[in-house]
C-alpha positions in Angstrom: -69.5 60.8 -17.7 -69.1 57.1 -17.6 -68.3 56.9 -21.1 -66.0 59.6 -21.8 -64.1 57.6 -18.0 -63.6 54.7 -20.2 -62.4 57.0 -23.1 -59.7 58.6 -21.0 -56.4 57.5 -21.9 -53.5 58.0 -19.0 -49.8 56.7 -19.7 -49.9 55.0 -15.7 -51.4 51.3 -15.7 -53.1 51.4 -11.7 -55.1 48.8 -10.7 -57.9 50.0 -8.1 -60.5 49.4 -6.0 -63.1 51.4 -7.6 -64.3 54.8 -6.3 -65.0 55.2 -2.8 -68.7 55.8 -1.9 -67.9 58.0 0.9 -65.8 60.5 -1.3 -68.6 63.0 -1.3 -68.0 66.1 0.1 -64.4 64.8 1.5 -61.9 67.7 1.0 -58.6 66.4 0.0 -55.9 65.4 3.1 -53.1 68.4 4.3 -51.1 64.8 5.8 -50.7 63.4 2.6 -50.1 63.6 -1.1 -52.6 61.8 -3.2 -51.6 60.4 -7.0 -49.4 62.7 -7.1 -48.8 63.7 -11.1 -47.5 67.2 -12.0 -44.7 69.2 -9.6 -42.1 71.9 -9.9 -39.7 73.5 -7.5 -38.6 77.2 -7.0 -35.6 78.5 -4.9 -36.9 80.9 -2.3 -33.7 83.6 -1.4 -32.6 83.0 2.0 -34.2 79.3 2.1 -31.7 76.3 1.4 -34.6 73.8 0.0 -37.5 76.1 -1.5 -40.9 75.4 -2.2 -42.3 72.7 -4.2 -45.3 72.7 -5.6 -47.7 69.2 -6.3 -50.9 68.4 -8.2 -52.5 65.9 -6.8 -54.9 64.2 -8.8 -56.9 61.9 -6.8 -57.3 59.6 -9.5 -60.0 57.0 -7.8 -62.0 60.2 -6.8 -61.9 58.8 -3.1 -62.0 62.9 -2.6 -64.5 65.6 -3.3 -61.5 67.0 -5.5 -57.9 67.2 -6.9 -55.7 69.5 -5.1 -52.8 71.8 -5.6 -50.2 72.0 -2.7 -47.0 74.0 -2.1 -44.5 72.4 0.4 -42.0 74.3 2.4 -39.3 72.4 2.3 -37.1 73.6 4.5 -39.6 72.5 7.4 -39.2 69.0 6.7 -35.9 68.0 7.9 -34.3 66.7 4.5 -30.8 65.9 4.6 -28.2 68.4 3.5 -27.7 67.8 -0.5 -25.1 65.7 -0.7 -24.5 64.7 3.2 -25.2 61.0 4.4 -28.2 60.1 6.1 -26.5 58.5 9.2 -27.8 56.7 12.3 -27.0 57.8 16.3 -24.0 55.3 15.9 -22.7 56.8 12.5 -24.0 53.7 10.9 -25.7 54.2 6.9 -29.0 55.4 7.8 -30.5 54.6 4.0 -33.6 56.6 2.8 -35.1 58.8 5.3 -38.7 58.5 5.9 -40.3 61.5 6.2 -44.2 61.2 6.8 -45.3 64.9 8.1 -45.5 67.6 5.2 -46.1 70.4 7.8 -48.5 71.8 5.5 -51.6 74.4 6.9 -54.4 74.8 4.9 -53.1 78.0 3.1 -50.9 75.9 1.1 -53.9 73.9 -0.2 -56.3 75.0 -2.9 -58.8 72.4 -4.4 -59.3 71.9 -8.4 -60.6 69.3 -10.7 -59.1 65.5 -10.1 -57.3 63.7 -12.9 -54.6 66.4 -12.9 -51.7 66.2 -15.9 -48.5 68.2 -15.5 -47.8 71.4 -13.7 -46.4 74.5 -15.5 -45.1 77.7 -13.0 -45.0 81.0 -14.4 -42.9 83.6 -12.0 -44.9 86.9 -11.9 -42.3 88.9 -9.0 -39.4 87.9 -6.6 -42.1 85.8 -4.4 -45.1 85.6 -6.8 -46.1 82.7 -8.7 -49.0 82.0 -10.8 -49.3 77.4 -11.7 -51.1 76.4 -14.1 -52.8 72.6 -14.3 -54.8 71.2 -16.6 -57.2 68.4 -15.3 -59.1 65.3 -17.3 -62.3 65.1 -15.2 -65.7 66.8 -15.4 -65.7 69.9 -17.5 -61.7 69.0 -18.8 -60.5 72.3 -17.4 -57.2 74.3 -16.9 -56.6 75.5 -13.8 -54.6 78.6 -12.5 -53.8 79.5 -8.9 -51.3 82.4 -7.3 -49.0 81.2 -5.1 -47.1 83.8 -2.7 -44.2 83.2 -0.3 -44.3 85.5 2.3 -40.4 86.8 4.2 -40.1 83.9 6.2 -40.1 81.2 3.3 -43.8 80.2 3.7 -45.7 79.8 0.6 -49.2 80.3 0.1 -51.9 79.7 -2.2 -55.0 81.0 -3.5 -57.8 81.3 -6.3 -57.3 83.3 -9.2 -61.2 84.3 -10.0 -64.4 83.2 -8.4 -62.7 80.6 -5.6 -64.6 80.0 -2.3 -61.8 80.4 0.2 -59.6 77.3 -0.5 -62.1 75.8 -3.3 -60.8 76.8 -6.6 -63.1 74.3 -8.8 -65.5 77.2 -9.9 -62.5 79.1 -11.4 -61.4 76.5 -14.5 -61.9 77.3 -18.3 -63.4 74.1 -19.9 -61.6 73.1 -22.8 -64.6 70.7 -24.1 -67.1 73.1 -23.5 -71.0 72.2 -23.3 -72.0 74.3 -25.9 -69.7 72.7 -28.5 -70.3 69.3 -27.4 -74.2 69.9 -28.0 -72.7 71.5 -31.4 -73.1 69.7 -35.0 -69.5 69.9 -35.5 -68.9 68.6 -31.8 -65.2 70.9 -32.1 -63.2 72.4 -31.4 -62.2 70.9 -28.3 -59.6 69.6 -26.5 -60.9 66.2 -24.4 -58.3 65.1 -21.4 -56.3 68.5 -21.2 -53.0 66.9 -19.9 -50.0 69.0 -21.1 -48.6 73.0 -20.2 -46.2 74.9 -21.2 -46.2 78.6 -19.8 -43.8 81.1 -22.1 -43.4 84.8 -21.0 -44.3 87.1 -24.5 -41.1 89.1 -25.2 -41.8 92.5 -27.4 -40.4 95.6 -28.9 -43.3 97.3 -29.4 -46.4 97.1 -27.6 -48.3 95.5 -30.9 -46.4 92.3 -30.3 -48.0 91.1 -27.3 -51.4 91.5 -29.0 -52.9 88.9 -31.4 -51.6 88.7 -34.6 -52.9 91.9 -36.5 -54.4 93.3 -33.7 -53.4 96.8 -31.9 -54.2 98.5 -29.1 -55.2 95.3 -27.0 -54.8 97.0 -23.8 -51.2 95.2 -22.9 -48.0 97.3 -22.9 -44.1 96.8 -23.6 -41.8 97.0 -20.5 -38.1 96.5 -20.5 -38.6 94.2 -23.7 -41.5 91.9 -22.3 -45.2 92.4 -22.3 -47.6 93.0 -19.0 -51.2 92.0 -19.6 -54.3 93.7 -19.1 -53.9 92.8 -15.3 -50.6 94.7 -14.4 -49.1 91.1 -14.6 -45.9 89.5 -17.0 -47.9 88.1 -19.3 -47.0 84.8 -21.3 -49.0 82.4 -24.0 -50.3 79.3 -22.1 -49.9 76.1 -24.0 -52.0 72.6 -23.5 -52.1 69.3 -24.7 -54.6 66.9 -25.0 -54.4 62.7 -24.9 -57.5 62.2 -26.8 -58.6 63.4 -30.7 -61.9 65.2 -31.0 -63.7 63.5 -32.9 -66.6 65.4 -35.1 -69.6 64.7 -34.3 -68.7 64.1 -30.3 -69.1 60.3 -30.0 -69.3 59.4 -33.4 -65.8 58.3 -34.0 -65.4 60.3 -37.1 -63.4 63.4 -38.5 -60.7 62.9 -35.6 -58.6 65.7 -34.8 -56.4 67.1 -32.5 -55.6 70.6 -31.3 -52.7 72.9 -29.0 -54.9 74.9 -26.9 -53.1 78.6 -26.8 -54.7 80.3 -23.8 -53.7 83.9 -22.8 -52.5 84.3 -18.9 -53.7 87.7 -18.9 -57.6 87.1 -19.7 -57.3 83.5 -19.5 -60.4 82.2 -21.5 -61.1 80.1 -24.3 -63.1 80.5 -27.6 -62.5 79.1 -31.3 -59.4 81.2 -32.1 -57.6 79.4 -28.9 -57.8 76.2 -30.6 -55.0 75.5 -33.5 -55.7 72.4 -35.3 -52.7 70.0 -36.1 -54.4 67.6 -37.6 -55.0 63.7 -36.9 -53.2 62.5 -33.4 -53.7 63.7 -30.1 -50.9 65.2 -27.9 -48.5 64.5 -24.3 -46.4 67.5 -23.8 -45.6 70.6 -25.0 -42.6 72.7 -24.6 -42.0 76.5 -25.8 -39.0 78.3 -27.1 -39.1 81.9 -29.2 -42.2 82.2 -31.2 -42.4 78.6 -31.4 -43.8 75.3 -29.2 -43.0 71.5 -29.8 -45.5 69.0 -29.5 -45.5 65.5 -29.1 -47.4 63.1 -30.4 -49.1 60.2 -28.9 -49.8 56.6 -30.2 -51.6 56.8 -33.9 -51.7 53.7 -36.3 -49.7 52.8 -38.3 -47.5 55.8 -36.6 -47.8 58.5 -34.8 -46.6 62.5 -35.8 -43.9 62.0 -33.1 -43.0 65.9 -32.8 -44.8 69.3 -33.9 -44.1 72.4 -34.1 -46.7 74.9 -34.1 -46.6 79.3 -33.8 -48.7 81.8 -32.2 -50.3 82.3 -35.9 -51.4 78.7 -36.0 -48.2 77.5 -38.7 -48.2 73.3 -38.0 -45.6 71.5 -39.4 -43.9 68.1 -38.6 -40.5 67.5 -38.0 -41.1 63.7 -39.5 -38.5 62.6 -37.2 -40.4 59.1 -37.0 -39.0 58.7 -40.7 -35.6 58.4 -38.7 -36.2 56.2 -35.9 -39.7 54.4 -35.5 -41.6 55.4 -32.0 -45.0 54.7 -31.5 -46.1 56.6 -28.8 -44.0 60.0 -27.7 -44.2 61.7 -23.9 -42.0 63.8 -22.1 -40.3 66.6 -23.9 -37.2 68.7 -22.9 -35.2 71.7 -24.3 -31.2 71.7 -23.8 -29.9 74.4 -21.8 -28.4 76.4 -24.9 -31.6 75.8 -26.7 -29.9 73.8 -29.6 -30.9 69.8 -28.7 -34.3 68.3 -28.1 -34.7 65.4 -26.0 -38.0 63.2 -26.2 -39.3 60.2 -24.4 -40.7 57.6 -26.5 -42.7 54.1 -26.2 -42.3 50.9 -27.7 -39.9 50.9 -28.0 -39.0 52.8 -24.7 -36.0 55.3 -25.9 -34.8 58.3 -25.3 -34.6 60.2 -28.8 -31.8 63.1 -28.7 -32.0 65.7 -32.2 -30.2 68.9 -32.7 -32.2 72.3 -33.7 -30.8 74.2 -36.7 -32.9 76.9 -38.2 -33.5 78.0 -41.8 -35.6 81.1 -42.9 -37.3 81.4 -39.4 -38.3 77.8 -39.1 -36.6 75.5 -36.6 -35.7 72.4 -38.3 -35.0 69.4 -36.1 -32.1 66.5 -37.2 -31.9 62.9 -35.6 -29.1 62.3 -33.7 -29.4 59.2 -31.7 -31.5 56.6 -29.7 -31.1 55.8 -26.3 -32.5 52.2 -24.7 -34.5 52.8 -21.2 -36.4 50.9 -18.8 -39.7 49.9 -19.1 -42.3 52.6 -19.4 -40.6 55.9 -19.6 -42.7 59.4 -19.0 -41.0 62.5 -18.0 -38.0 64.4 -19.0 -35.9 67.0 -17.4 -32.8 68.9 -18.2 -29.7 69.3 -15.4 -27.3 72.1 -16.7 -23.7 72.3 -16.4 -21.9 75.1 -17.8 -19.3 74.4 -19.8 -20.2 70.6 -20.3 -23.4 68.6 -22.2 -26.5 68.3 -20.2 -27.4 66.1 -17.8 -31.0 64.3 -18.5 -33.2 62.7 -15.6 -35.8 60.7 -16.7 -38.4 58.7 -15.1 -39.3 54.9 -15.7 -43.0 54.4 -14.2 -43.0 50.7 -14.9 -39.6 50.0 -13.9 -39.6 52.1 -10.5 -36.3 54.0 -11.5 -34.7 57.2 -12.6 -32.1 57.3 -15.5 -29.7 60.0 -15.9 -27.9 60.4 -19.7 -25.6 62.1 -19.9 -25.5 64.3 -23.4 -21.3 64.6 -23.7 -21.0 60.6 -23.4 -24.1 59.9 -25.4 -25.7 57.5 -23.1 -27.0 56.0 -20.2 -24.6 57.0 -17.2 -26.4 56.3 -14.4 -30.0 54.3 -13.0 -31.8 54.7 -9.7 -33.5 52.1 -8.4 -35.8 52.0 -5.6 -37.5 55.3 -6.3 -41.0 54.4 -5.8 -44.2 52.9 -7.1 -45.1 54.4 -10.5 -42.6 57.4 -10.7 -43.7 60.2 -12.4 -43.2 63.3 -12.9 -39.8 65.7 -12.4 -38.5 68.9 -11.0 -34.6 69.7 -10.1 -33.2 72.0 -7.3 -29.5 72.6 -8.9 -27.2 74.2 -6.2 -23.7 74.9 -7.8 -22.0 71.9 -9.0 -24.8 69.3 -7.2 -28.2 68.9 -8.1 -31.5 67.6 -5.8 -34.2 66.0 -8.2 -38.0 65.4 -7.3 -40.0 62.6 -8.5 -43.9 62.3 -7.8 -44.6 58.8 -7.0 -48.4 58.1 -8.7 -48.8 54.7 -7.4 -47.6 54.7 -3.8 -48.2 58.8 -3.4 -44.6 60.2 -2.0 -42.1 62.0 -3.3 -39.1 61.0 -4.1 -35.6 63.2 -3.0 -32.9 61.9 -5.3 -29.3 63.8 -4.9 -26.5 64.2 -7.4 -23.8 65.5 -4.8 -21.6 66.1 -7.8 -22.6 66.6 -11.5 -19.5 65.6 -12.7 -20.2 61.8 -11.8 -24.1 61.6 -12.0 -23.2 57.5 -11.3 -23.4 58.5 -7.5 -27.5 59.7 -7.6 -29.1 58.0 -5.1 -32.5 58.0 -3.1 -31.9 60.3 0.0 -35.8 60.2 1.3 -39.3 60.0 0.9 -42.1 62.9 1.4 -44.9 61.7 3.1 -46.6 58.6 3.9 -47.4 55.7 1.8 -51.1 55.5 -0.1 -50.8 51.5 -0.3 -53.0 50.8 2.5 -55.9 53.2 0.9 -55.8 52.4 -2.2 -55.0 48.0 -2.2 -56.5 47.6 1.3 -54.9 47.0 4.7 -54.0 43.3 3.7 -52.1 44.1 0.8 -48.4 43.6 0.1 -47.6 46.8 -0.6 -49.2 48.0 2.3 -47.8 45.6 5.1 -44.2 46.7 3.8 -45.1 49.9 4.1 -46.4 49.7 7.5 -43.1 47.2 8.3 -40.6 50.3 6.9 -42.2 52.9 9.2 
């Protein structure tokens, strides 16, 4: 395992301790979040704040496990959106500091550490299933079910074999044994990172079956498909950051591959595997019949964006012969579903392209180039009817968040101070304000940002913190980082 460690590519630069010999056997904590990668938020009626949920993907394995949490956030005592934080006196009271996460262990389930992003696929008014893929032993995807019962508190549990809380028995390996031991050494998918969940819409019952199949056992319902469990079912997508190369360890024949998984018998075998060719993949997004895909860093350049079908069609949008990337991440769709915005590395830009479509194939033009702080990674899209989007985007070497706005064609706003190593993104958007979550990798929080009014995005701000600081675990009690953490609280 060693070896394919040293292999693993991860787009956060962490310098650690080493692994913690004690880690054996040590659950992961309900008082904190730990690396925290992957998260998404979902409004729960009758609740102000929602639920969000968190992979955690204790990345110096100090842990028997990663972890999947679901926070109730209307326990936690956040500030109204959009209301200052002040003191007894009326003084500013800055960022509040919330350390408790008022989490029980039914809002834990255990999975494989290393996690990637977080994908949530609604199954009912108060039914969820997550899907995470994860970049340690076995390179699994994991799903889970998470419930939230008629007081607002969430739940969550296995979907398969899980003991109790301990879902790490219930992942489908994406780089199985067997292939590994193979001659050909493929098709696999090595450091699963990426997902992208998109509910199957139909006419028939045939379309929710592979292509040229019949009679698969799903079935039509008010123009969308229910799998073979009595569940919406939807065509799981994954990413991985490293090629396969053929034989495994021979550094030969590289390849890479989007991983289609079905949520209905979730499993995967050769046909789940569509090759696109040299270059590994970040993130994936869906829309219609077809997924985007982009590309990470390849000499002399990498495929910076792919778009692939259900019937294994690859083709590139070669928007890197239009503005020169060399290593793509984050990926969003617009709200109207016409504009693509992609994070890129070195340079670190925001790429912005239109979607036009001719004979049934999307076909993507460059529109512009946006400058951003060092190290960008995740994209999100604010909506606002009747205006251009709003884009957050997180800047893991620079500590900040960046919002661009897409009617002024630049950056409008930046956020300092969100954290050590920001992450990844989800949005709570109430009416004409938005609350947006950032997962903090290096100093394990989350981050509350508020835009009280969408109309001037130059107000965001840092409103508070979830959850204690992970400096004094993971650089030692004597650490800078550490002894101001310890000074804040």
């Amino acid at each position: 395992m060693k070896l394919q460690l040293r292999q693993m590519a991860f787009p956060l630069a962490l310098v650690l301790g080493g692994c913690t010999s004690g880690s054996v056997g040590i659950p992961p904590p309900l008082d904190r979040l730990y690396f925290p990668t992957g998260i998404a938020h979902v409004d729960v009626p009758g609740k102000t704040e929602g639920v969000l949920f968190v992979a955690n993907a204790n990345f110096d394995k100090r842990y028997s496990s990663g972890s999947i949490v679901a926070l109730p956030l209307d326990t936690l005592g956040l500030p109204g959106l959009g209301v200052p934080n002040l003191l007894p006196d009326g003084g500013p009271g800055g960022v509040k500091e919330i350390a408790a996460l008022n989490l029980d262990a039914s809002q834990s389930v255990q999975i494989a550490s290393f996690t990637g992003e977080l994908a949530v696929q609604p199954l009912t008014a108060d039914s969820y299933r997550l899907y995470v893929p994860t970049r340690s032993e076995g390179m699994n995807v994991y799903r889970t079910l998470a419930t939230i019962d008629a007081n607002g508190a969430p739940a969550l549990s296995c979907i398969g074999e899980g003991t109790g809380q301990d879902c790490t028995a219930t992942g489908i390996s994406l780089s199985p044994r067997e292939v590994e031991r193979s001659d050909a050494g493929v098709p696999r998918a090595p450091s699963p990172y990426g997902v992208s969940v998109a509910p199957r819409s139909c006419t028939v019952p045939d379309d929710c079956c592979a292509t040229g199949a019949t009679d698969c056992g799903r079935s039509c319902t008010a123009g969308q498909c229910v799998g073979t469990d009595g569940q919406p079912y939807a065509d799981l997508w994954v990413t991985h950051l490293q090629q396969a190369d053929s034989p495994m360890l021979s550094n030969l024949n590289f390849r890479g591959y989007l991983v289609r998984l079905d949520s209905d018998a979730f499993a995967a075998n050769e046909q789940n595997f569509i090759n696109i060719g040299s270059g590994a993949t970040n993130s994936v997004v869906a829309t219609g019949s077809w997924v985007y895909a982009t590309g990470r860093v390849l000499s002399p350049a990498p495929n910076l964006l792919r778009i692939v079908n259900r019937d294994g069609v690859v083709a590139s949008t070669a928007l890197e012969a239009y503005f020169r990337v060399s290593d793509a991440r984050g990926i969003a769709l617009s709200s109207d579903g016409k504009r693509m915005f992609i994070v890129g590395r070195a340079p670190d830009t925001l790429l912005v392209a239109t979607i036009t479509e001719t004979g049934g194939i999307p076909i993507l033009t460059f529109v512009r180039g946006v400058s951003l702080p060092d190290a960008p990674n995740e994209v999100r899209v604010i909506a606002r009817p009747g205006q251009g989007d709003l884009v957050a985007v997180t800047c893991t070497s620079a500590g900040s968040v960046v919002l661009y706005d897409d009617d002024v064609g630049d950056m409008v706003a930046l956020v300092t101070g969100v954290g050590v190593q920001p992450f990844g993104l989800a949005v709570d958007v109430r009416g004409n304000a938005a609350r947006i979550f950032v997962s903090n990798f290096g100093d394990g929080r989350i981050a509350v940002i508020d835009v009280a009014d969408l109309n001037r995005p130059q107000g965001a701000r840092v409103v508070a913190q979830l959850g204690p600081q992970q400096l004094c675990l993971t650089r030692g009690a004597s650490a800078p980082g550490c002894l101001a953490s310890e000074v804040a609280q």
